[in-house]
C-alpha positions as a printed Julia matrix, in Angstrom:
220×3 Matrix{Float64}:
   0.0    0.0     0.0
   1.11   3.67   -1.01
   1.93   6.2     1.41
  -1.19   8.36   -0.45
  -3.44   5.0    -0.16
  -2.66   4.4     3.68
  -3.54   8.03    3.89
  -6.9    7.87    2.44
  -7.77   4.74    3.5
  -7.05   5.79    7.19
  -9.1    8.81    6.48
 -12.25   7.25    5.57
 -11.48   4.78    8.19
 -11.24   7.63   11.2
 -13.43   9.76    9.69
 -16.6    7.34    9.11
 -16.51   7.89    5.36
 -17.49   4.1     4.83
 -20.51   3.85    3.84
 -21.03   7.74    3.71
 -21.62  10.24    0.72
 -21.95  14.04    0.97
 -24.96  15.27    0.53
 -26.32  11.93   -1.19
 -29.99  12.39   -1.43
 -29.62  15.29   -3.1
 -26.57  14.0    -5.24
 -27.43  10.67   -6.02
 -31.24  11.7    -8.01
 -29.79  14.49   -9.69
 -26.98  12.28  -11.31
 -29.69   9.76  -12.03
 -31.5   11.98  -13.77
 -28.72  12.97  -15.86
 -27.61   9.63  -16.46
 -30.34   7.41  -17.59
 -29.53   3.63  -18.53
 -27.9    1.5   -20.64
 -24.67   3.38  -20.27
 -21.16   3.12  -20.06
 -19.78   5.13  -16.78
 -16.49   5.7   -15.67
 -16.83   6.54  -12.21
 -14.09   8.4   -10.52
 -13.27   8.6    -7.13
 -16.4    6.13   -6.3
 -14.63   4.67   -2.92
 -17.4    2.21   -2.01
 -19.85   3.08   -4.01
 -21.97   4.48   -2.19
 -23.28   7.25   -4.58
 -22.31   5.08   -7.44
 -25.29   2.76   -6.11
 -27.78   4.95   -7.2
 -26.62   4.71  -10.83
 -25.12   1.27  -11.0
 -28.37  -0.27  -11.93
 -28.73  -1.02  -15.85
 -25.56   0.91  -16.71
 -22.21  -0.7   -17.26
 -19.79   0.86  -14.77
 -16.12   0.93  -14.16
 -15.09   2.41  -10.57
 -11.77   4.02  -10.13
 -10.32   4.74   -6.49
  -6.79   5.04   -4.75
  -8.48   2.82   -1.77
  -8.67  -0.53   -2.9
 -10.25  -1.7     0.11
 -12.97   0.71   -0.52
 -12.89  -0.52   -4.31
 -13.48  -4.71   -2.41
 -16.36  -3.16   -0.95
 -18.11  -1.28   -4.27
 -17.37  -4.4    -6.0
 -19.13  -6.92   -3.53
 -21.97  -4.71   -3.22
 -22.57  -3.27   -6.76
 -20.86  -5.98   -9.07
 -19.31  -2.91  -10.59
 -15.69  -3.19  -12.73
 -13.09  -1.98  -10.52
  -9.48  -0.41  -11.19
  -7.4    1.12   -8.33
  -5.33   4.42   -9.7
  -4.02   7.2    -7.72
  -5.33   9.98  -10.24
  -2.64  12.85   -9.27
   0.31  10.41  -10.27
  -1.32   7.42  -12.46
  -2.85   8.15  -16.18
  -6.43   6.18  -16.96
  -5.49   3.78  -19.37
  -8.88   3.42  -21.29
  -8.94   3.97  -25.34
 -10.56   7.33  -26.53
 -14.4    7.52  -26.91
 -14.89   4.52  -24.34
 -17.38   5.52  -22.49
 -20.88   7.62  -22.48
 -20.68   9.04  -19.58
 -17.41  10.08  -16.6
 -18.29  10.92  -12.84
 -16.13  13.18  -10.4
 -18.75  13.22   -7.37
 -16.44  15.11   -4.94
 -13.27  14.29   -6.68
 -11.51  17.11   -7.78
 -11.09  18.59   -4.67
  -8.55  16.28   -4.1
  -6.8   16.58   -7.01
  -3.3   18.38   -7.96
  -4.54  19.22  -11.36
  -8.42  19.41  -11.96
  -8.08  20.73  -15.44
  -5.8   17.37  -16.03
  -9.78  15.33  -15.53
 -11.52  17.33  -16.99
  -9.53  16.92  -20.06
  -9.43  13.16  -19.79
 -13.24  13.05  -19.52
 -13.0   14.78  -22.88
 -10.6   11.87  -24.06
 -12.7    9.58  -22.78
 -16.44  10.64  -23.76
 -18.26   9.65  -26.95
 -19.5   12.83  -29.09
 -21.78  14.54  -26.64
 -21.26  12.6   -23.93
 -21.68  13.94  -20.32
 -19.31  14.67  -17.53
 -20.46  15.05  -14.55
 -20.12  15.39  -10.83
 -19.89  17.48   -7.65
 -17.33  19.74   -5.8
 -17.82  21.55   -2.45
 -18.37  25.19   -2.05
 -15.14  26.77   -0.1
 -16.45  30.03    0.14
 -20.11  28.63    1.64
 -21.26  31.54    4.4
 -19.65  28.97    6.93
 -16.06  28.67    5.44
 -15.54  32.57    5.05
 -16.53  33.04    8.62
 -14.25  30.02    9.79
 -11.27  31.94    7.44
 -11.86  35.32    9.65
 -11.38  33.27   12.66
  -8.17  32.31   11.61
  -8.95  28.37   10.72
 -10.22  26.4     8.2
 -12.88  23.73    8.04
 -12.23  22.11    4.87
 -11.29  18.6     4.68
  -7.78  17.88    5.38
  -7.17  15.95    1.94
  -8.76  18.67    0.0
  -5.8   20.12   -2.05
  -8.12  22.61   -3.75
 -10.71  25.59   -3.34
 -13.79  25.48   -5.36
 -16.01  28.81   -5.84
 -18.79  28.85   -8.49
 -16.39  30.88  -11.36
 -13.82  28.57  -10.97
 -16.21  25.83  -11.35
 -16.98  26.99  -14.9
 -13.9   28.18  -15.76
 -12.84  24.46  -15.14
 -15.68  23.32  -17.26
 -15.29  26.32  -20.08
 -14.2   23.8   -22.91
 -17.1   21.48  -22.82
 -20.12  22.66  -25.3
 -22.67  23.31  -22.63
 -22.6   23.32  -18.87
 -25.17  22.83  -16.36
 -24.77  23.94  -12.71
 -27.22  23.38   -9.86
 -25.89  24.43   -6.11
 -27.64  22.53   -3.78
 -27.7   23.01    0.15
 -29.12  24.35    3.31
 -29.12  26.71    5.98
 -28.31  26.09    9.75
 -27.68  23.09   11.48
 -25.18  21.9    14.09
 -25.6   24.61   16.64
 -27.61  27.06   14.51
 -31.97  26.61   13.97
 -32.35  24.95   10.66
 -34.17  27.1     8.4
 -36.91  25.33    6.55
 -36.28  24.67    3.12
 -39.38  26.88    1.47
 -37.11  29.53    2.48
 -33.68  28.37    2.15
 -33.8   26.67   -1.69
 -34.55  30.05   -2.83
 -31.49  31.59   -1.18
 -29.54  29.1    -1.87
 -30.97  29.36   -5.5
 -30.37  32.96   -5.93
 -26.93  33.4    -3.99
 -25.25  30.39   -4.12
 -21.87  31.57   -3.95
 -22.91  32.12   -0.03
 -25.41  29.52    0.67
 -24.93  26.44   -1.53
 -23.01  23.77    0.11
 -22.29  21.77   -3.08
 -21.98  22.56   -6.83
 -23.77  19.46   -9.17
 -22.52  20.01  -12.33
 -23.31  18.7   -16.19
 -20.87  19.27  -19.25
 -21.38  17.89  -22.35
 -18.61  17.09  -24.61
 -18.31  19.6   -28.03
């Protein structure tokens, strides 16, 4: 095991991340939706599938992940195709064109070089083919308060910050691009504010309120 795998896998290990997806039932319907069946999916950063579950049925899928024991258990759940790559030091050896659609659901984040996917899901897509995925919002109300008090409360493996114009500048070489922020407000010591009124701010200002970017490109 790699110094970077024993670091993610004791991650997800410490930090309950078995098993767990961010922001999943709001994640895993909107990819669905994008999705459909009866395609082929290369799945980055899928770790044990538990997003990748709500897309694994009828589609073919190949899951990629640095933690192969996270990899065992997507496989033994899903009966997905499985490939363990470190993606800031390995290149995905699939031919061009070889699949319909490529998933970063809270990937890039963790990445070195994000523009290095997102041109690889180019490579990798079929003529209009779709990539799509997730990435948090650093500069969420809750992060730029956190930053003014001196600390941070990103994840410690994140390696980059992801605001909504940096999202699309990211994206700006696909044909079209699709963005939906998603998210709340309030929680952990704060009232939660009910989501009649929240979606709408969230909608509207989602630089400050959105927790999580969902994002569709579609290859030129």
């Amino acid at each position: 095991m790699s110094r970077c795998e024993s670091t993610y896998h004791k991650h997800h290990a410490e930090h309950s991340r078995y098993g767990f997806s961010f922001r999943v039932d709001e994640r895993g319907p909107q990819f669905v939706s994008w999705i459909g069946t009866g395609k082929r999916i290369l799945d980055l950063g899928c770790r044990d599938g538990s997003l990748t579950q709500y897309y694994a049925e009828g589609n073919s899928v190949t899951g990629v992940d640095i933690d192969q024991q996270a990899l065992a258990l997507a496989q033994a759940k899903l009966g997905i195709a499985t490939l363990p790559l470190n993606l800031n030091e390995d290149r995905l050896p699939m031919d061009d064109g070889s699949f319909d659609v490529v998933i970063a659901g809270e990937g890039l984040e963790h990445l070195v070089d994000p523009s290095f996917v997102a041109s690889e899901a180019q490579r990798l897509l079929i003529p209009s083919g779709n990539f799509i995925g997730s990435v948090p919002n650093s500069f969420h109300w809750r992060g730029r308060l956190a930053f003014l008090r001196g600390r941070s409360i990103e994840d410690s493996t994140h390696l980059q910050l992801f605001s909504l114009s940096r999202l699309h500048s990211l994206l700006k070489g696909f044909a079209s691009v699709e963005i939906v922020p998603v998210g709340g407000i309030g929680g952990r010591r704060l009232p939660i504010v009910p989501a009649r009124v929240s979606r709408p701010l969230v909608t509207k200002l989602p630089t400050l309120f959105a927790n999580d970017f969902l994002f569709r490109a579609i290859k030129l």
